[in-house]
N, C-alpha and C positions, 0 to 999 in steps of 0.2 A: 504494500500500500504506500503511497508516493502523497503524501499530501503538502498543499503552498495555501497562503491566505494574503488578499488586497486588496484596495481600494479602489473603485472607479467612480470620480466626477462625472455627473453630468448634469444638464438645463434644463429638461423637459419637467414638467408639473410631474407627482411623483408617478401617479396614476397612466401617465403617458407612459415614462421611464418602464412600467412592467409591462404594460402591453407590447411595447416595442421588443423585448427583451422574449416574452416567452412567447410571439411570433416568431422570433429570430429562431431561436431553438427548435420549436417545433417543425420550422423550415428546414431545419438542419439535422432532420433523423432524431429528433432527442424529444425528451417528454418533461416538463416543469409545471409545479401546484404551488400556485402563491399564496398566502393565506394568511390575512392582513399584508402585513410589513416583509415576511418572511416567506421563503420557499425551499424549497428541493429541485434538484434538476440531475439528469441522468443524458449526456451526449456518446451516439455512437461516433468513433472515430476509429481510424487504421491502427487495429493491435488491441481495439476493448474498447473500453469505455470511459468517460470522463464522466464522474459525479460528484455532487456539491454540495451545498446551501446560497443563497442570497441571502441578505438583511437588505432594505431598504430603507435609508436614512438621512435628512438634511442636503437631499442633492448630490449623495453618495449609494453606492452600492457595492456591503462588503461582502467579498465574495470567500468561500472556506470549500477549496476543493479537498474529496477526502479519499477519492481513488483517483489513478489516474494509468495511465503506460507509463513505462520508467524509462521510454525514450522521447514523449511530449513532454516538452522545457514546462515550466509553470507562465514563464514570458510569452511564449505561443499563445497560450490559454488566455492569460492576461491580455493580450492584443486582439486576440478574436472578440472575445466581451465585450471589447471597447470597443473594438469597430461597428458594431451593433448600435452602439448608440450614436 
């Protein structure tokens, strides 16, 4: 088990912020349940699976991935997320 935790900025009202987010996912082979502030998420990717938590907070979103493949950097992961937003 490979786990990294961080932060991502972003603008949108917070309500945007997750829709945006668990479209992205779900467009991407992956399944996410928000529920208030909080979620889970499960992405297939080359070699398993990435899964996580969000928190949703003040125009941030910490993210706590808790599996991962041990040859996706946590920066990959990191940079996908964000491009999302």
């Amino acid at each position: 088990m490979s786990k990294c935790d961080f932060d991502i900025a972003y603008s949108q009202e917070p309500d945007e912020a997750k829709k945006i987010i668990s479209e992205e996912i779900t467009n991407n082979d992956g399944e996410i349940q928000i529920n208030g502030n909080e979620g889970e998420f499960t992405i297939s990717v080359p070699g398993g699976e990435v899964t996580g938590s969000v928190t949703f907070k003040n125009n941030t979103i910490s993210v706590s991935i808790t599996d991962k493949p041990s040859l996706i950097p946590c920066g990959i992961i990191e940079s996908v997320i964000q491009s999302y937003l």
